[in-house]
C-alpha atoms as one frame of an Amber mdcrd trajectory, in Angstrom:
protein
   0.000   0.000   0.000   3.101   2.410   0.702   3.500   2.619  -3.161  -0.004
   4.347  -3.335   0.817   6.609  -0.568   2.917   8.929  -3.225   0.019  11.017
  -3.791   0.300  13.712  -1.287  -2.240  16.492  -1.151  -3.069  18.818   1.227
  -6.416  18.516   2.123  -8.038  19.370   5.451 -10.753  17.029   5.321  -8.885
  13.628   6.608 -12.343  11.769   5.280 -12.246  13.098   1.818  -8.183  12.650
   2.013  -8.731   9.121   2.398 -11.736   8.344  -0.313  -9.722  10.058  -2.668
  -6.885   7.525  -1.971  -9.018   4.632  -1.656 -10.477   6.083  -5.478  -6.562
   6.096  -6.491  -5.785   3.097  -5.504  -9.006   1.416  -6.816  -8.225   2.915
 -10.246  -4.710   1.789 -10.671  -5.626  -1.880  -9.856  -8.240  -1.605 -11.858
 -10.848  -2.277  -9.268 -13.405   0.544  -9.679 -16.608  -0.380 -10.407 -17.335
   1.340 -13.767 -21.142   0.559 -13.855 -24.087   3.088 -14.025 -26.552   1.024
 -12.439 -27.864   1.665  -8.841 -25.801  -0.745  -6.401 -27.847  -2.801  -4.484
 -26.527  -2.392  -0.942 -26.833  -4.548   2.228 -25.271  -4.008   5.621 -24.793
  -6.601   8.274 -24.349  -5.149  11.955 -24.135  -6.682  14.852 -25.987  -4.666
  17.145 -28.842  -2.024  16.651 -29.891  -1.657  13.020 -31.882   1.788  13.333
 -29.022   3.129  14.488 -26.650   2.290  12.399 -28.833   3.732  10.432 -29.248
   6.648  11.322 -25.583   7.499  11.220 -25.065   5.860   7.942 -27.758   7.854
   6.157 -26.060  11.302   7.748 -23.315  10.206   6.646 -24.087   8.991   3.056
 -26.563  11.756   2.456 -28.635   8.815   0.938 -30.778   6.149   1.990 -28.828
   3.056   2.940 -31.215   0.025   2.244 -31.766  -3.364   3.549 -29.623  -3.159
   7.390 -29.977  -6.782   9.215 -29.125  -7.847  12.471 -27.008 -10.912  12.904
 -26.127 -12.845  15.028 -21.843 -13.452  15.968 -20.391 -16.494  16.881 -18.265
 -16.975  19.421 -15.149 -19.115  17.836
């Protein structure tokens, strides 16, 4: 990952900082998903869906989906 890390701007927002890296990174390897379609996203959480969220939509800006509640074993 250190061989990504060469793109150094100065950016206040850490949070953007870091999706712009991801987005870097993602491009090189030729990982980015190049579709137009809406994804179709699930989220699994451990804990308390609403939530989760709550947060997730704040932080998104967009609705988030199907969230379930599952269950974690203990290994």
């Amino acid at each position: 990952m250190s061989e990504y890390m060469k793109y150094s701007w100065n950016i206040k927002n850490e949070w953007q900082s870091a999706a712009i890296e991801v987005m870097m990174v993602l491009d090189e390897l030729h990982l980015k998903n190049s579709s137009r379609e809406k994804p179709n996203l699930q989220f699994f959480v451990s804990d308390f869906p609403a939530k989760f969220t709550q947060i997730g939509e704040r932080f998104l800006g967009s609705k988030m989906g199907v969230v379930k509640k599952v269950g974690v074993g203990r290994g």
